[in-house]
Structures are given as C-alpha cells and as structure tokens.
PyMOL CGO cylinders between C-alpha atoms (Angstrom):
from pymol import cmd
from pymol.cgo import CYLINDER

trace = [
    CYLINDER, 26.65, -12.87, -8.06, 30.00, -11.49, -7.18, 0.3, 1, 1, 1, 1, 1, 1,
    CYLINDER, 30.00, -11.49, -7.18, 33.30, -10.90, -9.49, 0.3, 1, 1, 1, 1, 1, 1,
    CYLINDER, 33.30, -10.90, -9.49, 35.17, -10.26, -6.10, 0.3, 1, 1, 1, 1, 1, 1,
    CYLINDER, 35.17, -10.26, -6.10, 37.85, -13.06, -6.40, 0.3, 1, 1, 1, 1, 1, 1,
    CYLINDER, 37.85, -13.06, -6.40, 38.20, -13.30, -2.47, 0.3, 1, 1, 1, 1, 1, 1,
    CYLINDER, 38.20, -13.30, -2.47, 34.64, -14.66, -2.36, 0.3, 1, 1, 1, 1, 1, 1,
    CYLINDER, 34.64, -14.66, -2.36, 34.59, -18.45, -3.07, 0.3, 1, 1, 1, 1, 1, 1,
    CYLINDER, 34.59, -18.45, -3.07, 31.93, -19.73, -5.25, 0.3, 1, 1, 1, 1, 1, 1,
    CYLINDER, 31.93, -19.73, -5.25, 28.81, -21.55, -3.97, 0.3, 1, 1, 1, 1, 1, 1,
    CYLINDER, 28.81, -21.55, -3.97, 25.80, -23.13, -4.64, 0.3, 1, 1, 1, 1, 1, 1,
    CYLINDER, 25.80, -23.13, -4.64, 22.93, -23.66, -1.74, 0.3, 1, 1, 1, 1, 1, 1,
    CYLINDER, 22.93, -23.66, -1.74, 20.45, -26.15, -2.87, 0.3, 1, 1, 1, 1, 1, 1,
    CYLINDER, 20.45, -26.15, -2.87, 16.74, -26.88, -0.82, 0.3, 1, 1, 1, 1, 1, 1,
    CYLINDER, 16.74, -26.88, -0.82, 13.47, -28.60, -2.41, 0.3, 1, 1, 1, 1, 1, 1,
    CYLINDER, 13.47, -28.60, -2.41, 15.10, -29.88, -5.56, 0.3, 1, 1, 1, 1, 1, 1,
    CYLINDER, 15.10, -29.88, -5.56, 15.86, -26.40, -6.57, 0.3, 1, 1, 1, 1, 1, 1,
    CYLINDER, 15.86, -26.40, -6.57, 18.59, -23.75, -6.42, 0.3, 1, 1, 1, 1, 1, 1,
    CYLINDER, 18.59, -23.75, -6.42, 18.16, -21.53, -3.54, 0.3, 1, 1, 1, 1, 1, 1,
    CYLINDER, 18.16, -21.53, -3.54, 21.21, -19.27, -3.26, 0.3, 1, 1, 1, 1, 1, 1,
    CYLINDER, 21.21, -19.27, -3.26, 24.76, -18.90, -4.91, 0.3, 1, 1, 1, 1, 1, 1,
    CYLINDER, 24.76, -18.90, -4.91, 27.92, -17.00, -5.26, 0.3, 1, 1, 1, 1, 1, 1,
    CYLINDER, 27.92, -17.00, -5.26, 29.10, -17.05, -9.22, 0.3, 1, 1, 1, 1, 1, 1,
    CYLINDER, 29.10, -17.05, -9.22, 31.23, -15.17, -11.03, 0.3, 1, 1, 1, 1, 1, 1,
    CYLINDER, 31.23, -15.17, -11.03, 29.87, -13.37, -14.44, 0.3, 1, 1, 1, 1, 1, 1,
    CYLINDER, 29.87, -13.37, -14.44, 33.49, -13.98, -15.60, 0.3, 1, 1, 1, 1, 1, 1,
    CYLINDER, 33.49, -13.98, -15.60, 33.60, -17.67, -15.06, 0.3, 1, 1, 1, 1, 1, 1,
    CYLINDER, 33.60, -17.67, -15.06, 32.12, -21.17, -16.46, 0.3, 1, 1, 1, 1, 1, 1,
    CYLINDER, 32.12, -21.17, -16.46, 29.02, -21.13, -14.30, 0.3, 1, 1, 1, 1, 1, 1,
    CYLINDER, 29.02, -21.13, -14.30, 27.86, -17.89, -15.00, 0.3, 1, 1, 1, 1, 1, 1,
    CYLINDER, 27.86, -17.89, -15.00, 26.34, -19.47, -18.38, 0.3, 1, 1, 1, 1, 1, 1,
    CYLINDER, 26.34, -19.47, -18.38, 24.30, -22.30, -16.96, 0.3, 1, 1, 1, 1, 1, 1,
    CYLINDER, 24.30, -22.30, -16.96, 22.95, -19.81, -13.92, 0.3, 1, 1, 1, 1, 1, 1,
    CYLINDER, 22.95, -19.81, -13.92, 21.86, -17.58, -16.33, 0.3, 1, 1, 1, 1, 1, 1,
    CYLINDER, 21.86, -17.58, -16.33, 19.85, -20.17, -18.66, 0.3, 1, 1, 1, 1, 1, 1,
    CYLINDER, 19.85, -20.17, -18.66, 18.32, -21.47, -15.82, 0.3, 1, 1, 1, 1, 1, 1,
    CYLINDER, 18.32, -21.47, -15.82, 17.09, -17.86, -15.01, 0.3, 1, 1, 1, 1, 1, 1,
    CYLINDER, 17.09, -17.86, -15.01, 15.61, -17.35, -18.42, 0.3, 1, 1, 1, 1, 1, 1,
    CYLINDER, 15.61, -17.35, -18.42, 13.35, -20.19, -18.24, 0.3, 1, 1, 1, 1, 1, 1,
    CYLINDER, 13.35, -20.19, -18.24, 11.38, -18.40, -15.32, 0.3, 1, 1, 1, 1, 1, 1,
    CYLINDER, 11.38, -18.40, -15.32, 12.11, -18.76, -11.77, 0.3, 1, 1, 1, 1, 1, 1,
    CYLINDER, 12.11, -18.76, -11.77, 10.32, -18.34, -8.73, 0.3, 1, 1, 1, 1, 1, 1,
    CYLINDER, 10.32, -18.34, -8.73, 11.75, -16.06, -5.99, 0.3, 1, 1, 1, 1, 1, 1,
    CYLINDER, 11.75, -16.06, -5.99, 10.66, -19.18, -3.35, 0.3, 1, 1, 1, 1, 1, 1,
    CYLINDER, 10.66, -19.18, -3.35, 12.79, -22.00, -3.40, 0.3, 1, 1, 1, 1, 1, 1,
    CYLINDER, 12.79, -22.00, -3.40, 9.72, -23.93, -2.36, 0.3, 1, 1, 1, 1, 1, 1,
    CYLINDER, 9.72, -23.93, -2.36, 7.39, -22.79, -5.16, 0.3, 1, 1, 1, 1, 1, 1,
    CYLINDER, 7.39, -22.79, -5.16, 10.00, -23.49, -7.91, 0.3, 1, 1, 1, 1, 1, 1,
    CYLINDER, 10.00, -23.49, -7.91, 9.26, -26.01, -10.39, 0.3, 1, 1, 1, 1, 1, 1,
    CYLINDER, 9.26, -26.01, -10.39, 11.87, -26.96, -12.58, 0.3, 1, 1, 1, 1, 1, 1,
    CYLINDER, 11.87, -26.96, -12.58, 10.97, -28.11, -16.30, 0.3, 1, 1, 1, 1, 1, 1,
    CYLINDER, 10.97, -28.11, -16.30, 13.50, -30.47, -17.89, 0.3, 1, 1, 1, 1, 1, 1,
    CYLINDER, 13.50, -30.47, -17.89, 15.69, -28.03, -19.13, 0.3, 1, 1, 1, 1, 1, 1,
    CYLINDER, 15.69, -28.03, -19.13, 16.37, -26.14, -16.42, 0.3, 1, 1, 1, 1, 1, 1,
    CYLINDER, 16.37, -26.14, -16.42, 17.53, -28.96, -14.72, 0.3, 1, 1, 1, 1, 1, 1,
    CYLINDER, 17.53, -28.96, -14.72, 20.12, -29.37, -17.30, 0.3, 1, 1, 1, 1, 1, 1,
    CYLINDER, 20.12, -29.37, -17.30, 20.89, -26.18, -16.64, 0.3, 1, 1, 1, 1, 1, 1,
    CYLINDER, 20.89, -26.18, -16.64, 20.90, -26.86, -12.64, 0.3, 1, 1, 1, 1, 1, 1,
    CYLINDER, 20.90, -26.86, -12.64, 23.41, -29.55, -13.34, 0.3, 1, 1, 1, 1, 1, 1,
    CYLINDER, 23.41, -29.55, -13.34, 25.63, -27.76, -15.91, 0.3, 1, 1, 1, 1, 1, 1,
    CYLINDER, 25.63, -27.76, -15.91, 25.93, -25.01, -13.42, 0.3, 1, 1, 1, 1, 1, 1,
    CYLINDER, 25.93, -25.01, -13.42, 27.26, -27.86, -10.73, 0.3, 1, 1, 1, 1, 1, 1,
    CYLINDER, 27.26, -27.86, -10.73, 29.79, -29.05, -13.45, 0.3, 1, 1, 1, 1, 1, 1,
    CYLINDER, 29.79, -29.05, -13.45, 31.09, -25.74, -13.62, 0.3, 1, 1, 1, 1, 1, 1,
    CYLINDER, 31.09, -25.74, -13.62, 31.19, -24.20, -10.14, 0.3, 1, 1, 1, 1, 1, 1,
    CYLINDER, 31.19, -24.20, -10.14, 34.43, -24.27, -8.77, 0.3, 1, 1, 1, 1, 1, 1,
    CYLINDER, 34.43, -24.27, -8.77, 33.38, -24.33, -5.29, 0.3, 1, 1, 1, 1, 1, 1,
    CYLINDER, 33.38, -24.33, -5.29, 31.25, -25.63, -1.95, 0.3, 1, 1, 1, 1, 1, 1,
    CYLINDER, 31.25, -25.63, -1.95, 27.78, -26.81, -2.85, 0.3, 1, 1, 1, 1, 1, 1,
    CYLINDER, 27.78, -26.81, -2.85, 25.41, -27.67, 0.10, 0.3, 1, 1, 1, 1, 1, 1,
    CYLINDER, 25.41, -27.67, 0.10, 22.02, -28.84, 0.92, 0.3, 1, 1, 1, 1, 1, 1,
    CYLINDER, 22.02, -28.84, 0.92, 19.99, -26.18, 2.79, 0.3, 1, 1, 1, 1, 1, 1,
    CYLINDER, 19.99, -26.18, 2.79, 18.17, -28.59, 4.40, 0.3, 1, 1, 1, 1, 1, 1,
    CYLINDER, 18.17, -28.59, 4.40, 20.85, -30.64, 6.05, 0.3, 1, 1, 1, 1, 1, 1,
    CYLINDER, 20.85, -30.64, 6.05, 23.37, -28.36, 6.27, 0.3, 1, 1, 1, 1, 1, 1,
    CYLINDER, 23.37, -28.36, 6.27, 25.73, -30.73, 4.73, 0.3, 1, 1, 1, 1, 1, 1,
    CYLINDER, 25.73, -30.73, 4.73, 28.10, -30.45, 1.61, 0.3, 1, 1, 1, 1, 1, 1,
    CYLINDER, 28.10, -30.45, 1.61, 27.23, -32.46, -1.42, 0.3, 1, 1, 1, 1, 1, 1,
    CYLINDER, 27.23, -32.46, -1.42, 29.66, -33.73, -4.08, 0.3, 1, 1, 1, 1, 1, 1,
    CYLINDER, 29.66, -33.73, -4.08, 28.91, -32.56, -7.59, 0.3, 1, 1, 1, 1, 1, 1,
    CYLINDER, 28.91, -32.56, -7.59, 27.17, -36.03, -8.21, 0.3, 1, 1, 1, 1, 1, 1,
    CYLINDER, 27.17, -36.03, -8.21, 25.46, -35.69, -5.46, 0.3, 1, 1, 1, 1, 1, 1,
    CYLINDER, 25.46, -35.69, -5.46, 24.32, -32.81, -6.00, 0.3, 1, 1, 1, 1, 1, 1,
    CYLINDER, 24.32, -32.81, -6.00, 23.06, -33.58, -9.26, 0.3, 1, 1, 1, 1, 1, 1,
    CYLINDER, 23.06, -33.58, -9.26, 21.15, -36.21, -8.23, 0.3, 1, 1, 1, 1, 1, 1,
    CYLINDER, 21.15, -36.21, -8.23, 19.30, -34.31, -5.72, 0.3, 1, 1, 1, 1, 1, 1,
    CYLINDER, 19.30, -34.31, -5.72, 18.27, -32.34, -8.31, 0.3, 1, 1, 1, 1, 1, 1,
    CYLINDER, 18.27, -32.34, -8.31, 17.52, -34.64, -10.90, 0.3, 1, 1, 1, 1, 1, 1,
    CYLINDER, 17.52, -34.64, -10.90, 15.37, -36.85, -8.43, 0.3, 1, 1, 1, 1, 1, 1,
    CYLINDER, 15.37, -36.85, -8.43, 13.73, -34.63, -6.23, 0.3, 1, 1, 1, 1, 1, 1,
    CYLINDER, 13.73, -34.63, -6.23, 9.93, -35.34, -5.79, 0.3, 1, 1, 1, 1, 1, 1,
    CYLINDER, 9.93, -35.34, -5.79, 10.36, -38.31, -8.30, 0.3, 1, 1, 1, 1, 1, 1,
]
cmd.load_cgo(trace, "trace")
C-alpha cells in the first residue's frame, strides 16, 4: 500500500492468488483489496485458498487497478481478462 503518487499501481499474482501489490487507500482498488483481506488471508501465496467471494473481490480489485498486473510465475504481464481468468480458474 502506498499513497505516494510517483509509485504506479500493481498487482503480482502466483497460485491463483494475490501475492503482492501497490494500491492506493485513496483510489478504486483500495475497496476490493481490502474485502478480500477481511475474508482471511494467508501470509503464503501458496497456502491461500480463496472462497467464492474473495475471488470477486480478486477480480473487482483487477477492474479497478489502474496499473501493471503480472504473473509471478512467468514473469509476464497479464491483461485484466487475463488476469481474471487466472484467478477464476486456477486449480479448476
């Protein structure tokens, strides 16, 4: 989390879940970050189960992010439909 507008927003995505991000508190995607936070979260990436909702939340947050978002994994950028589907289908 950072409000410092020099630092561009992110998201960094790896096994189906959120792993890292820059959002602003003052911005759209602050909202969906922090729903998916109150649902529980683990502080592993790879341990992190996401129910339903929280994937709503996953996805709301990539509607709103006005910036890179990028697979951990791969290294490569995804497009917000993209990314969305990673999340949505992985380990289906």
């Amino acid at each position: 989390m950072d409000d410092d507008e020099r630092t561009p927003e992110h998201l960094l995505f790896k096994w189906g879940s959120l792993k890292g991000w820059c959002v602003r508190e003052s911005g759209p995607a602050w909202e969906p970050l922090k729903r998916w936070f109150e649902a529980g979260v683990s502080m592993s990436a790879a341990a992190q189960h996401d129910t339903a909702d929280q994937k709503q939340a996953l996805c709301d947050l990539i509607d709103a992010i006005d910036g890179k978002i990028s697979n951990d994994w791969t290294g490569e950028n995804m497009t917000k439909d993209e990314a969305k589907k990673y999340v949505m289908e992985y380990g289906a």
